[in-house]
DRENDO-1510 file (C-alpha; in Angstrom, 1 decimal, always signed):
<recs>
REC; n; res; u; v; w
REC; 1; UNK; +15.0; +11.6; +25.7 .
REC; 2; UNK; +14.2; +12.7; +22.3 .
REC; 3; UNK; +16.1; +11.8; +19.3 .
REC; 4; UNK; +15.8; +15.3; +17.5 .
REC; 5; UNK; +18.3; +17.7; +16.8 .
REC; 6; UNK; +19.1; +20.2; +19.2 .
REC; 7; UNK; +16.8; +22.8; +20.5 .
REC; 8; UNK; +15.3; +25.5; +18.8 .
REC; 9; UNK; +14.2; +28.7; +19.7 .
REC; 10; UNK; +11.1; +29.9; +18.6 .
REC; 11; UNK; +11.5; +33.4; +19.5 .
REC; 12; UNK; +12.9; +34.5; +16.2 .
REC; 13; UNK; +12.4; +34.0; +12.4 .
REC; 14; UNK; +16.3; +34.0; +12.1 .
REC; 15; UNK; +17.1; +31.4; +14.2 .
REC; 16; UNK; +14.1; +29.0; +13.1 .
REC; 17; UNK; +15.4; +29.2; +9.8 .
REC; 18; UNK; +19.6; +29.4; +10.7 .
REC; 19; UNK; +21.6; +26.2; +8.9 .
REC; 20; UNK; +23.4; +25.7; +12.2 .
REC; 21; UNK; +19.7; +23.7; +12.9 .
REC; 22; UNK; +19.9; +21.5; +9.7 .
REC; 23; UNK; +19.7; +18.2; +11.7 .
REC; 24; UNK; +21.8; +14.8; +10.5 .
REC; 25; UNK; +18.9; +12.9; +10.4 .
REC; 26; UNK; +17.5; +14.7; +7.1 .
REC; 27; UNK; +19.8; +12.5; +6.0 .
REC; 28; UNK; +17.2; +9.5; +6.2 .
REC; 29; UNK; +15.5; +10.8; +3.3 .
REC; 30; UNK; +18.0; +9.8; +0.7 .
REC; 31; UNK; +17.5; +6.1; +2.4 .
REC; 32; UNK; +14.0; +6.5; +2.2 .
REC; 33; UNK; +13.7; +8.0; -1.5 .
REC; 34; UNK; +16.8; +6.2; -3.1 .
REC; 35; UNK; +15.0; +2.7; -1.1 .
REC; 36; UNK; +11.9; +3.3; -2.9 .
REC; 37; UNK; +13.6; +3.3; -6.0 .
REC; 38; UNK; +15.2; -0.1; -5.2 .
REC; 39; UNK; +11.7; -1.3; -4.5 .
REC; 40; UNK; +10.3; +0.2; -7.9 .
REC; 41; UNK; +13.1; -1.9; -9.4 .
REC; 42; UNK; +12.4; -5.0; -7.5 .
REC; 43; UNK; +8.5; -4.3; -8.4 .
REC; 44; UNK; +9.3; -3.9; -12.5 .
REC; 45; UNK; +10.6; -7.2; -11.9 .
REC; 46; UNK; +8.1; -9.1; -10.3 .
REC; 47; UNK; +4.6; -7.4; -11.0 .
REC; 48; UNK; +6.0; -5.6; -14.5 .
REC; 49; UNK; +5.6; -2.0; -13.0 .
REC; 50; UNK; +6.8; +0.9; -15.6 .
REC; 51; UNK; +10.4; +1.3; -15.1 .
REC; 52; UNK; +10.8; +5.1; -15.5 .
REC; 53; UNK; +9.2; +6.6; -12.2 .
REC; 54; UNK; +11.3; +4.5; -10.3 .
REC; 55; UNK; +14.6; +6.1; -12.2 .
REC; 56; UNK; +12.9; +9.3; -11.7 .
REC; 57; UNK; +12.5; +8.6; -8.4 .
REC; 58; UNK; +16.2; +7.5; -7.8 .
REC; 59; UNK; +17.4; +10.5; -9.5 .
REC; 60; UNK; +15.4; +12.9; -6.7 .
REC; 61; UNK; +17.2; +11.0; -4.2 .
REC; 62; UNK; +20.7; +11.7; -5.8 .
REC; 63; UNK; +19.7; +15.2; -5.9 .
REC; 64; UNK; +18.8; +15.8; -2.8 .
REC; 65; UNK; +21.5; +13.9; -1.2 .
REC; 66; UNK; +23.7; +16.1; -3.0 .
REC; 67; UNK; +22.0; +19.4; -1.7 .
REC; 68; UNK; +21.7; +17.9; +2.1 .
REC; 69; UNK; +25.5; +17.3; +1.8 .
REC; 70; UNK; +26.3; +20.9; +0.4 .
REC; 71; UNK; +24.0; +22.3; +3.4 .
REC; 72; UNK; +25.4; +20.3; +5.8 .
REC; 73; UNK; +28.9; +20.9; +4.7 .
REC; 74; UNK; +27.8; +24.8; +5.5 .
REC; 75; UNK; +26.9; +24.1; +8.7 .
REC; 76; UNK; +30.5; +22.7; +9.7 .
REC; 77; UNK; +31.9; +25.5; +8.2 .
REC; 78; UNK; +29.9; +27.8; +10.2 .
REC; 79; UNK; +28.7; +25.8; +13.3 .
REC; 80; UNK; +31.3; +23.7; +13.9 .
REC; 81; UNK; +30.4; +23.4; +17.4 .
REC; 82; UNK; +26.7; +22.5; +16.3 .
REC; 83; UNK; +28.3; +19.5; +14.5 .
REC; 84; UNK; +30.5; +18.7; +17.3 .
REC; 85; UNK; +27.4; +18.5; +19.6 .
REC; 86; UNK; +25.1; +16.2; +17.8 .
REC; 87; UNK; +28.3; +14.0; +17.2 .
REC; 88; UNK; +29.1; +13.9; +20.9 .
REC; 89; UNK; +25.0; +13.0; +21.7 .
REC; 90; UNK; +24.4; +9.4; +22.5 .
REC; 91; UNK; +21.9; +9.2; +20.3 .
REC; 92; UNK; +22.0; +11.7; +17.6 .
REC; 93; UNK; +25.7; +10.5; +16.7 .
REC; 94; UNK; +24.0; +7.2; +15.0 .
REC; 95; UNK; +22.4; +9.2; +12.3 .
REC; 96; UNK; +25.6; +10.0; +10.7 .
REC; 97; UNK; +25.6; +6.7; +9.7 .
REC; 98; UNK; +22.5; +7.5; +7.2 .
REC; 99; UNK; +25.0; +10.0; +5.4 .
REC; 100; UNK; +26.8; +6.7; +4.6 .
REC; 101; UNK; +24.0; +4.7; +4.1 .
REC; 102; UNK; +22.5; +6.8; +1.5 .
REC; 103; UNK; +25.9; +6.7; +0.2 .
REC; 104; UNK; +26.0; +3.1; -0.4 .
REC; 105; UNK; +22.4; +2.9; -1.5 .
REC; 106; UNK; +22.9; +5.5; -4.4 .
REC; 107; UNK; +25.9; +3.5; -5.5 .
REC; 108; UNK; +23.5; +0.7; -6.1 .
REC; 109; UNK; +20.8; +3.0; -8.2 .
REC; 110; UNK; +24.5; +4.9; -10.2 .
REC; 111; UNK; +25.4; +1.2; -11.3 .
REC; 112; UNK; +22.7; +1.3; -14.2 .
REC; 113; UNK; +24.3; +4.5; -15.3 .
REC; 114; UNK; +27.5; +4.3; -14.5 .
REC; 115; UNK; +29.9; +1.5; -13.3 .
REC; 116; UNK; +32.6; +3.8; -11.9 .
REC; 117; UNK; +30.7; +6.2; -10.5 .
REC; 118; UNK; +29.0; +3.0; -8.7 .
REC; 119; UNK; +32.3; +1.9; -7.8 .
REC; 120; UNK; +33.7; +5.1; -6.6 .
REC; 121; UNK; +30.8; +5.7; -4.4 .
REC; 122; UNK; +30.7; +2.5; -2.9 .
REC; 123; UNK; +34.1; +2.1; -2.1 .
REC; 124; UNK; +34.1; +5.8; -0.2 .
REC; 125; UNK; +30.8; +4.9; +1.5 .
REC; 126; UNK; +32.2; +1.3; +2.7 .
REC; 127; UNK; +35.4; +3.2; +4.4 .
REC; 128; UNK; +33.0; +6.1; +5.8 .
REC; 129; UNK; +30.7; +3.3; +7.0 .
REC; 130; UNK; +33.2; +1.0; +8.7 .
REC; 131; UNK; +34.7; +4.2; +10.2 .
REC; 132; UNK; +31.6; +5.7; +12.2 .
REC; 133; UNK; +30.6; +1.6; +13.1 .
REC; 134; UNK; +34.2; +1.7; +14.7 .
REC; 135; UNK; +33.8; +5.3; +16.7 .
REC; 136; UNK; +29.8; +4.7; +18.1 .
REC; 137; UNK; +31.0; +1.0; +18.8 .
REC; 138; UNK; +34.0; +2.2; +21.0 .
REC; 139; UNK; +32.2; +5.0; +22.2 .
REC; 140; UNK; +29.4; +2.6; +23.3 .
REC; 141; UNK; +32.3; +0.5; +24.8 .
REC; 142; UNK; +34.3; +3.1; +26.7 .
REC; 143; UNK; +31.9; +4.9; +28.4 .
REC; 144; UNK; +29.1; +4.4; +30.5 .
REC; 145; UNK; +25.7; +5.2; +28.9 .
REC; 146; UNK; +22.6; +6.0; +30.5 .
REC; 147; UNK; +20.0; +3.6; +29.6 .
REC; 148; UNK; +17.1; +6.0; +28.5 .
REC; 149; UNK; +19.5; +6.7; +25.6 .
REC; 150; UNK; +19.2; +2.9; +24.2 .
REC; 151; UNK; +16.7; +3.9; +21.8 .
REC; 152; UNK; +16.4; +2.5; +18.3 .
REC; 153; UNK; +18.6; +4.3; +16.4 .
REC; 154; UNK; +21.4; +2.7; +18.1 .
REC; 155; UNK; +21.0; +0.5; +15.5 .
REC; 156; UNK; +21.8; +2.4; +12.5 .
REC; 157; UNK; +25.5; +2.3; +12.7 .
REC; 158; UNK; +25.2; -1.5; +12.6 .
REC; 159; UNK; +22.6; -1.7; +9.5 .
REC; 160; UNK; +24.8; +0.6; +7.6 .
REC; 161; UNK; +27.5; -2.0; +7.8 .
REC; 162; UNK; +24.7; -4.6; +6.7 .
REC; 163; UNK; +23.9; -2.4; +3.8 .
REC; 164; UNK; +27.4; -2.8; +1.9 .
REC; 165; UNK; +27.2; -6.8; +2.0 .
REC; 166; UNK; +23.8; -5.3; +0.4 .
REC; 167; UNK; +25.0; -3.1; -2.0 .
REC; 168; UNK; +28.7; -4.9; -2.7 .
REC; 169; UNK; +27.4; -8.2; -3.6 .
REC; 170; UNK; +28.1; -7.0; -7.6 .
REC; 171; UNK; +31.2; -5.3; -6.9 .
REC; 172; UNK; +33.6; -6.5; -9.5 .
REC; 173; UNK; +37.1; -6.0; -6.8 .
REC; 174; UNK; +39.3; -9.3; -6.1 .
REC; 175; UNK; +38.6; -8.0; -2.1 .
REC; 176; UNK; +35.0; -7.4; -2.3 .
REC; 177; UNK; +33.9; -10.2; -1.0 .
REC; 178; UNK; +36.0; -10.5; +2.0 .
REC; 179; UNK; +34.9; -6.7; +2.4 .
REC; 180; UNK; +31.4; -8.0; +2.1 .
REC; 181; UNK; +32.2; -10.8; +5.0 .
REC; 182; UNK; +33.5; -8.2; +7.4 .
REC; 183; UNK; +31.0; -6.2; +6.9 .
REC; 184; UNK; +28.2; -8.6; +7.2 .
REC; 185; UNK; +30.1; -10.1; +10.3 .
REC; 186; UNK; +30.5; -7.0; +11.9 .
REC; 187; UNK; +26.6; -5.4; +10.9 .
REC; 188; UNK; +25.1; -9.1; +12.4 .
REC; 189; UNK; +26.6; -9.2; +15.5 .
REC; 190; UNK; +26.3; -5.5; +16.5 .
REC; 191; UNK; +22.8; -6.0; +15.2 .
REC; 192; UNK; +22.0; -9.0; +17.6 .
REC; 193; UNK; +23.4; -7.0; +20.9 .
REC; 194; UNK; +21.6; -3.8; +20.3 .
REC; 195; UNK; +18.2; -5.3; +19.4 .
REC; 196; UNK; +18.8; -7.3; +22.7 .
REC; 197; UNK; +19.7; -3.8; +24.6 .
REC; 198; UNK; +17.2; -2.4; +23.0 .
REC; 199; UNK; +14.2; -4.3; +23.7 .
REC; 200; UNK; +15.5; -4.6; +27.1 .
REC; 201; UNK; +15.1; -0.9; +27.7 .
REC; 202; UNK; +11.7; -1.0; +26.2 .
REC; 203; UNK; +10.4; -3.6; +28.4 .
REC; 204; UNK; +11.8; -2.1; +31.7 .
REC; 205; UNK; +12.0; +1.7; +31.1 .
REC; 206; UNK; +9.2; +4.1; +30.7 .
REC; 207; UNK; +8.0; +4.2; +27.1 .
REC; 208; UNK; +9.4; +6.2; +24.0 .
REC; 209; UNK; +8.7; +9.7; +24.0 .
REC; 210; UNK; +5.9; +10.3; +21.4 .
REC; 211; UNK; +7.8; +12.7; +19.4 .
REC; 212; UNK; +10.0; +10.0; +18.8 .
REC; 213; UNK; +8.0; +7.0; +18.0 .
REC; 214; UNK; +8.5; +6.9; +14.2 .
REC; 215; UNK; +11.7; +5.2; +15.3 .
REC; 216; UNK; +10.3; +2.0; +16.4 .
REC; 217; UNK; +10.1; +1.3; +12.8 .
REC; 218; UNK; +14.2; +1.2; +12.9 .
REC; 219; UNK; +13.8; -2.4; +14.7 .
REC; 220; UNK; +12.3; -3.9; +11.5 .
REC; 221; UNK; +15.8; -2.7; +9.6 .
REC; 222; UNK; +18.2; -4.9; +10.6 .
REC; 223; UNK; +15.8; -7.9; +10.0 .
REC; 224; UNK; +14.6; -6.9; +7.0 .
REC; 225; UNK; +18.6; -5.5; +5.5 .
REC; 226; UNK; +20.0; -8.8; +7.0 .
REC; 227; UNK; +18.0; -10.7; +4.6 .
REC; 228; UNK; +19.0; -9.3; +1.9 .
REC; 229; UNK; +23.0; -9.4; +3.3 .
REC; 230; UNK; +22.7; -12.8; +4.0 .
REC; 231; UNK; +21.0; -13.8; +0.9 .
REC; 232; UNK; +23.6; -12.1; -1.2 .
REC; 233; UNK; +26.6; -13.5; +0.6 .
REC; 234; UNK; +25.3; -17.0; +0.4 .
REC; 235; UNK; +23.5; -16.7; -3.5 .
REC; 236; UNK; +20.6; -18.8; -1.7 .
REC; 237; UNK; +16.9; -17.9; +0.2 .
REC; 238; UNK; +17.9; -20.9; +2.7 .
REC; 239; UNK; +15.6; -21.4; +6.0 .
REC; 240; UNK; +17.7; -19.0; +8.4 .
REC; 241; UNK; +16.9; -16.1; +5.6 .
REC; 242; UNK; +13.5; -17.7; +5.3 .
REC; 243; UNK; +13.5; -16.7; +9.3 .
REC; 244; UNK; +15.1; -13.2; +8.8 .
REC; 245; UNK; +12.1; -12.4; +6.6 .
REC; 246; UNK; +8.7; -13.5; +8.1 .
REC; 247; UNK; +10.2; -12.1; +11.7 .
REC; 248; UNK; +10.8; -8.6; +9.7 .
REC; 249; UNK; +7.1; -8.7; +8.7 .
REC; 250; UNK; +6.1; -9.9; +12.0 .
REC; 251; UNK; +8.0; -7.0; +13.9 .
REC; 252; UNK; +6.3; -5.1; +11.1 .
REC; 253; UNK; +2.6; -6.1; +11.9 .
REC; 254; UNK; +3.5; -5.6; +15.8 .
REC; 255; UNK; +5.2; -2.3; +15.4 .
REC; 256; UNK; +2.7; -0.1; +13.1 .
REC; 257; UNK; -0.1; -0.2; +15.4 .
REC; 258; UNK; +2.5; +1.7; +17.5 .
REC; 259; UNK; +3.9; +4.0; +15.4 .
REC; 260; UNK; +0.8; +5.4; +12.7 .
REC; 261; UNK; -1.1; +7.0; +15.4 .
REC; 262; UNK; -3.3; +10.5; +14.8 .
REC; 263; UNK; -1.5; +11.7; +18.4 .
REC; 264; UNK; +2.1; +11.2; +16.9 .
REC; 265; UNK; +2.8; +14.6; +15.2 .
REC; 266; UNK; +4.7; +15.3; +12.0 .
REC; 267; UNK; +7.7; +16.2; +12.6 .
REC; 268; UNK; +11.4; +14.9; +10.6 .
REC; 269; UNK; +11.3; +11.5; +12.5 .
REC; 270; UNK; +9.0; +10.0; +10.2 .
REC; 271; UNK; +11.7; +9.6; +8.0 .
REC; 272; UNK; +12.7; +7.0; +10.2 .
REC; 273; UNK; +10.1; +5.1; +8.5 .
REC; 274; UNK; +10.9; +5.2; +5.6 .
REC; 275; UNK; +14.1; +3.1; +4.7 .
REC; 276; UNK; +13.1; +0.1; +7.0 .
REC; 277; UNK; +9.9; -0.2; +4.6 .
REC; 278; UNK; +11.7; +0.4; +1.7 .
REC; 279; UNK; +14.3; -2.5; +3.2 .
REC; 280; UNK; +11.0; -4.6; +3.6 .
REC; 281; UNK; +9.6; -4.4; +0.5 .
REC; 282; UNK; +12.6; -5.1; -1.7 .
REC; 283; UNK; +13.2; -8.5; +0.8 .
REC; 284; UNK; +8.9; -8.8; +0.3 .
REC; 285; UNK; +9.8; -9.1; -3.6 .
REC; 286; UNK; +12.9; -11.1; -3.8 .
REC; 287; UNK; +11.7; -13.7; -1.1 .
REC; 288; UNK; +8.3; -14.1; -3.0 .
REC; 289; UNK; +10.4; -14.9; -6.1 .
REC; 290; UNK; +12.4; -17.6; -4.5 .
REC; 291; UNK; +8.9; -18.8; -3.1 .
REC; 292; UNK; +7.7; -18.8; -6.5 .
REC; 293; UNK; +4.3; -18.3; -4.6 .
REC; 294; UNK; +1.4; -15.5; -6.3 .
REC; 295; UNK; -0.3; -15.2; -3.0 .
REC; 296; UNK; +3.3; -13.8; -1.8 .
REC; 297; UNK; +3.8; -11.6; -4.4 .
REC; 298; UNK; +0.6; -11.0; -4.0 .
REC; 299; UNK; +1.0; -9.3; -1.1 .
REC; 300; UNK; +4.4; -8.3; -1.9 .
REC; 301; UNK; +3.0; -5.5; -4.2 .
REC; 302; UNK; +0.7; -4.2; -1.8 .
REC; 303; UNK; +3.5; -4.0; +0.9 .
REC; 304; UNK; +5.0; -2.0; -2.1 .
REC; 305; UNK; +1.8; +0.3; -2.5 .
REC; 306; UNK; +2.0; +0.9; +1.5 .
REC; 307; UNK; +5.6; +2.2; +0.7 .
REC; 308; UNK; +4.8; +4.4; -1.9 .
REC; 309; UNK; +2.4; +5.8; +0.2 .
REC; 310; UNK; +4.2; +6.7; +2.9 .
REC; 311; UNK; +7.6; +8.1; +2.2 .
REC; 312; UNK; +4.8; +10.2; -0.1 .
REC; 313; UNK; +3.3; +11.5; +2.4 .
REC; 314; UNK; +6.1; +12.3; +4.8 .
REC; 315; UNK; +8.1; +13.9; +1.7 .
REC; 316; UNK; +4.9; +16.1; +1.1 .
REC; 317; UNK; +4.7; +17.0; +4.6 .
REC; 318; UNK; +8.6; +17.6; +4.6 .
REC; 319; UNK; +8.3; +19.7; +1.4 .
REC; 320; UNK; +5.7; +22.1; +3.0 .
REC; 321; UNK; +7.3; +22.5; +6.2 .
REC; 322; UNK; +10.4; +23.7; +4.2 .
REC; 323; UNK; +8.6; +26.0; +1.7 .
REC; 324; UNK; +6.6; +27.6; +4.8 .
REC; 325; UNK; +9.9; +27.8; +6.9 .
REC; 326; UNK; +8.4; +25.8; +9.2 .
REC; 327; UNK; +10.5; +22.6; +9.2 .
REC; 328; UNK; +12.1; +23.4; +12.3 .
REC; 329; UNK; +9.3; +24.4; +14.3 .
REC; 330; UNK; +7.0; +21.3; +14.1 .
REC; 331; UNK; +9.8; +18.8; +15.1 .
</recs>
């Protein structure tokens, strides 16, 4: 089972290139880009990195976010039935949840600009987010599911709910912070179950297709995310958070042997990457703060460097296969 859009044929220019095959999970790029712009502001922080590439940065993601939602918009308009389709697929369904989660991670870089805007955007990506956690948690529920489809992102519906006790901890609303408790609540425990599901299926089933392998990386998310939930629900780096951390960089460590492999090929899945690191880093730099250690930030700045290296690579890679027409075909 691959988690890809759908087919494509490859007989013809035309259909290579038709927005009916704009898959959801472009969508990861606005968590990867607008991540690495949190990091950039956690690194001016702690190592005294320029501030202004990270804004830059930031901005791209709002950009492109915008343009990804105008396409995709298209494509219903057109294709409804290609929407309907990956919505119904047991696994392609969860990466609707990175429309959201971009969402809520842009209204966290708009703050600096704009506290409405901030607001605005959080608010609608909170309601959007605790609406597709509800419909992939029931539709998990209510019918059976085969288990070669409990693949990683089955998670992401579960992180995005992380994300707004993430992003909401600032939030200036009277209801915030129970809205912050629900979803932190809700993110943790759906979090728990599918890791467990998950790692079941990877233990007893025959291994992820290597097409899809970049997704292994989405295990280290909810780890990594529910640091920093947890931390900014509680205002403390206590020893449960200490936990949440060094097992995020443990998974990490086991994981990347794994996944940055010459035989995986390039294809839009590496965006998969992407926000987990991103997630990683920013925790990396906060918890080596609270440690108050050097060696920690330390290595907290190279873990950043790693970032910065990847989601540049993969948007390079992305950029070509879109100027060349050939996103589609190398997937």
């Amino acid at each position: 089972m691959t988690i890809q859009s759908l087919d494509i044929s490859r007989s013809s220019p035309l259909t290579r290139r038709s927005i009916a095959q704009l898959p959801i999970n472009l969508f990861g790029s606005v968590m990867g880009i607008t991540g690495l712009s949190l990091a950039w502001r956690e690194a001016t922080k702690t190592i005294g990195l320029p501030a202004l590439p990270g804004e830059y940065i930031g901005w791209s993601g709002t950009f492109i976010f915008l343009g990804l939602a105008g396409a995709y918009a298209i494509k219903w308009a057109r294709h409804p039935s290609a929407v309907a389709a990956e919505f119904a697929h047991p696994v392609q369904s969860n990466f609707f949840a990175t429309v959201a989660i971009g969402l809520l991670l842009q209204s966290v870089f708009l703050g600096r600009y704009d506290a409405i805007v901030s607001q605005t955007v959080w608010i609608a990506a909170s309601a959007l987010t605790f609406a597709l956690a509800y419909l992939v948690t029931r539709a998990f529920i209510g019918r059976q599911q085969s288990r070669e489809t409990t693949l990683p992102p089955l998670l992401i519906p579960g992180v995005a709910t992380l994300d707004i006790a993430v992003t909401g901890y600032a939030m200036p609303f009277s209801w915030a912070h129970e809205v912050n408790m629900l979803a932190f609540s809700i993110g943790s425990v759906m979090a728990a179950v599918f890791v467990a599901l998950i790692f079941s299926r990877l233990r007893h089933e025959d291994p992820v297709p290597v097409l899809a392998r970049p997704s292994l990386m989405v295990l280290v998310a909810p780890f990594a995310v529910g640091f920093l939930a947890y931390t900014n629900v509680t205002g403390t780096v206590d020893l449960f958070a200490t936990v949440l951390f060094y097992f995020a960089l443990f998974l990490t460590l086991v994981l990347s042997p794994m996944v940055f492999r010459t035989h995986v090929p390039f294809s839009i899945a590496w965006w998969a990457i992407s926000f987990p690191l991103a997630a990683l880093s920013i925790a990396f730099f906060r918890y080596a703060r609270a440690a108050q250690s050097d060696m920690l930030i330390g290595l907290a700045g190279f873990m950043f460097i790693l970032l910065v290296v990847a989601i540049a690579v993969v948007f390079i890679r992305t950029a070509s296969a879109i100027l060349t027409g050939k996103l589609f075909e190398v997937r």
